[in-house]
N, C-alpha and C positions, 0 to 999 in steps of 0.2 A: 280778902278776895271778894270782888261785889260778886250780886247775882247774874250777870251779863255772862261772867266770866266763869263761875260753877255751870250755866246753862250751855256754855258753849263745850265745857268738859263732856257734859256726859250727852251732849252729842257725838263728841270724838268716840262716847264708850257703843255708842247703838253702831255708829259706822265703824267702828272695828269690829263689833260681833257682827255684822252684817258683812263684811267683808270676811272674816272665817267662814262664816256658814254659806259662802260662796267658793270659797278656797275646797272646802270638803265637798261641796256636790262636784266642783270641776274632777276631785281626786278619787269622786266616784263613778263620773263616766271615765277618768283614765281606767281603773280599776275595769270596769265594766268593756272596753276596748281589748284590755289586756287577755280578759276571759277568751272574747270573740278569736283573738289572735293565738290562742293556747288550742282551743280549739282547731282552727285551718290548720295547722299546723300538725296536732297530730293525726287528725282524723281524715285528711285531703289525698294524701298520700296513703294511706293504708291499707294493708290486704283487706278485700271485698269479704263481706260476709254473706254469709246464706239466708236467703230469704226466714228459713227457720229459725235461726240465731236473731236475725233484728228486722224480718218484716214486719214484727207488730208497733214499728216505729210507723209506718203509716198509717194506723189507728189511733196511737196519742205519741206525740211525739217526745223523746228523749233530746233537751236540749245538750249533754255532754256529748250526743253524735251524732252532731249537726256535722253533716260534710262526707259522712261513714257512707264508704260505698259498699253496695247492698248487690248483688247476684242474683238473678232468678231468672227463672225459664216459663214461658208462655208466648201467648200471641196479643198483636194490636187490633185494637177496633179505629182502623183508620177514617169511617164514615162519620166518627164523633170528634174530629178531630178537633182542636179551636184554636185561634191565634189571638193571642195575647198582644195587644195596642202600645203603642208609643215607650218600644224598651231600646232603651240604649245600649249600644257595642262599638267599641274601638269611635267615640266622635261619632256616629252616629247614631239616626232612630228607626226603629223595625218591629219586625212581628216576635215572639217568641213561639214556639209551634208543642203546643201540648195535646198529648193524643194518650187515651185512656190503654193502659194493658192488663190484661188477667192472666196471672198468675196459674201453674198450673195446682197450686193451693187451692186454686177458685177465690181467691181475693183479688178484686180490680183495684189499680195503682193510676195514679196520673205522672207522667212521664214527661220533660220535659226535653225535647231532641234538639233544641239549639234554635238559632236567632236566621233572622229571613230579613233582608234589606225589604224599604217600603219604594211603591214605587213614586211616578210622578205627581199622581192625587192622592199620594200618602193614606188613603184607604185600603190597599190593596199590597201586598207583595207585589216586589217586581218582578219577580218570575212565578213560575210555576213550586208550591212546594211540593220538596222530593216526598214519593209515597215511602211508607216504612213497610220490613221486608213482612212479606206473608209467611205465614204456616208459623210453625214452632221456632221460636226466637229465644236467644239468650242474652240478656243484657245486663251490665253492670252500672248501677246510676247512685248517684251522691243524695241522699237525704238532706232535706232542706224542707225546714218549717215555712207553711203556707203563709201567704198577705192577706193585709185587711182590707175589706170593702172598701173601695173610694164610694159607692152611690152612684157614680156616673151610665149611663144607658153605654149599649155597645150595639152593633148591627150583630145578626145571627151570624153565629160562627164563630166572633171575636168573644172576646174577654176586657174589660178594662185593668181588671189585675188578677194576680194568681191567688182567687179566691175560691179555695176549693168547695164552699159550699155553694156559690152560687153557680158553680160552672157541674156540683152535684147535681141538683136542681133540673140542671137541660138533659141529663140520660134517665135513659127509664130505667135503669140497674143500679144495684146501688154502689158506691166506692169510697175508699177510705180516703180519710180527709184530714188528718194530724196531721200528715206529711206530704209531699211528690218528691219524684227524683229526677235531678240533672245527669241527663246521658251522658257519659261516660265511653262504652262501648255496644257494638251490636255482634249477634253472632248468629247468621251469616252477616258479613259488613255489607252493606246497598251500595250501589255505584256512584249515589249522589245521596245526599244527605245534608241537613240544614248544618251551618256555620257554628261548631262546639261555642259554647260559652266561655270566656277567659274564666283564670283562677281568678276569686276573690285575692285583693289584696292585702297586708296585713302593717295597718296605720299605727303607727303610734299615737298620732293625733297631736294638735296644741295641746292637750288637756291639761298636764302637768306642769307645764310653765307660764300656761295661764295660774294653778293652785296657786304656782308660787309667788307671782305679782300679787292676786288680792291677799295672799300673807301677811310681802309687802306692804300693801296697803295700811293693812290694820297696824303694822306699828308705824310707818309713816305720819299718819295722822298726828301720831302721841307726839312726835318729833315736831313735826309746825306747830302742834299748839305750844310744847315747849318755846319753840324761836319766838312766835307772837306774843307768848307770856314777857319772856328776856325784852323783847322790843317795848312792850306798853313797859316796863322798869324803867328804860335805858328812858323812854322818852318822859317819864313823870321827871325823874330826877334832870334832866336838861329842861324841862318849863320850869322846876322848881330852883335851879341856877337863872333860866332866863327872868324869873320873876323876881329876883333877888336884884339882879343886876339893874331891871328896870327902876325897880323902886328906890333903890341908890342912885342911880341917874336921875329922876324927875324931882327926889327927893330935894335935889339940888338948890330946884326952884321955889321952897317951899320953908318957910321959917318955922319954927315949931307952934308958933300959935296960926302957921297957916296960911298965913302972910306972904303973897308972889313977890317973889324978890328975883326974879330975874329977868336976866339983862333982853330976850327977844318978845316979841306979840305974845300974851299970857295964851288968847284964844287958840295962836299956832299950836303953842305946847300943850293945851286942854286938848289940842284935835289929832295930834300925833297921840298921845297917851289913848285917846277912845278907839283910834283906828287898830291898837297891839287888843285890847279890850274886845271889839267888834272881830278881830281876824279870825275865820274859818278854821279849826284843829289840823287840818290838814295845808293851813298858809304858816302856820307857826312855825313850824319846819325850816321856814326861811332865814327867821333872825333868832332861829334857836342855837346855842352856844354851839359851837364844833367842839368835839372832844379832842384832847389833845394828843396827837399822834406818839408811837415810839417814833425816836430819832433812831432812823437808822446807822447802821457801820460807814466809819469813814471809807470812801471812795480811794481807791488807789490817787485818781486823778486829785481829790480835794487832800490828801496825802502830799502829792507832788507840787500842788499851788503853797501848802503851808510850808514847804519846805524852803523854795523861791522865796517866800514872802520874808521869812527868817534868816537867809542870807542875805536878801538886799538889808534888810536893818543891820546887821552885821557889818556889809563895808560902807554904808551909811557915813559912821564917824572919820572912818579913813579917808573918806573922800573929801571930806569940810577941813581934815587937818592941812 
């Protein structure tokens, strides 16, 4: 085995561990999707808890309940309220409408009441958003871990994302920021109220059968270099029959002390012999021996010709007597 072809192996070895260790991180966002989906699942649907049992999920947030909807009783501070920029609902883009409420714990929460179409200058809602109700309010709202900064500036009022510290920042009180919740229910319900947020979805994703192509992959590889190996064999051994056969052919011409003894232009056969000599590795292919096929099974039809052919010899004789 030359060095060409050691260097070309253990290439095949770094892109097969290169191809695992892509196979595994794909099996680690399936993995990681699967979590997300175990999640919705139980915690979307489930009896609400009381603000004492998991309000202190909006001071550091518990990822196992993510989604838990939470119960409490207080009022909003609708003059703080903010809308949240460029959020998508059902194919479209809108505001989300977050408006801080306290608890009668006396812990402030950011509360998320649902989605507001934008209007024609996409600055703006298209309508009026609905006020949330006054006095004493009871609301049921899903835990959901805050966003990260994008950086980007917003006009007063809005939000670029649900960043609860910097939308901490703009109230002179303080509030918790692990968490906010997506409204869920109001108690008293308001007569108008922003567009609830759909349920999160629950994807399985490509993740997994991507894993299992670059699997694929890594043994793949092993399999063509095999094939390329069998090819460079197949194809040494037919130059090494073509150059056997050459040399018995031109040999022809040639007496053992050397001597052109043959019958066309000596020059002609010097310039064929240089041109096999000169030919490109990849033109050799042309006048390199064909391997000799199986014969295949007689044909019904080549069956029925030898049959024919066997009887006319047979009345052959009879016919000349």
């Amino acid at each position: 085995m030359t060095g060409k072809w050691i260097g070309a192996f253990l290439l095949c070895v770094l892109f097969s561990l290169l191809c695992v260790y892509l196979a595994g991180w794909q099996m680690d966002r399936k993995e990681a999707m699967d979590y997300t989906n175990s999640r919705i699942a139980e915690n979307y649907e489930a009896a609400p808890e009381t603000f004492a049992e998991a309000g202190g999920n909006f001071e550091r947030m518990d990822p196992d309940l993510q989604w838990q909807p939470v119960e409490m009783t207080g009022s909003y501070h609708p003059e703080d309220e903010a809308l949240v920029r460029n959020r998508p609902h059902n194919g479209q883009v809108g505001f989300e409408v977050l408006v801080p409420f306290t608890t009668e714990e006396g812990q402030t929460v950011i509360l998320d009441r649902g989605w507001m179409p934008t209007g024609d200058n996409n600055t703006a809602p298209a309508q009026e958003v609905p006020a949330p109700p006054e006095g004493t309010v009871t609301v049921t709202a899903r835990l959901h871990a805050p966003e990260d900064s994008t950086g980007r500036q917003s006009p007063d009022g809005q939000l670029p994302s649900i960043d609860l510290t910097d939308y901490a920042q703009r109230l002179d009180y303080p509030v918790q920021q692990g968490a906010y919740g997506i409204m869920a229910s109001e108690d008293p319900s308001p007569a108008q109220t922003p567009q609830a947020l759909a349920a999160p979805e629950q994807d399985a994703g490509p993740n997994l059968s991507y894993s299992l192509q670059w699997y694929a992959f890594a043994v793949l590889i092993y399999v063509a270099y095999g094939w390329c190996a069998r090819q460079k064999v197949r194809n040494d051994r037919l130059d090494a029959q073509l150059a056997a056969e050459l040399e018995e052919y031109y040999g022809a011409f040639y007496d053992e002390q050397g001597r052109y003894i043959g019958e066309d232009d000596e020059a002609v056969v010097r310039r064929r012999m240089e041109m096999i000599d000169d030919m490109p590795r990849h033109m050799k292919a042309i006048v390199r021996p064909k391997p000799a096929r199986k014969r295949r099974g007689v044909t019904d039809e080549e069956a029925e010709d030898a049959d024919l052919d066997a009887l006319a010899e047979a009345e052959a004789p009879r016919r000349s007597r």
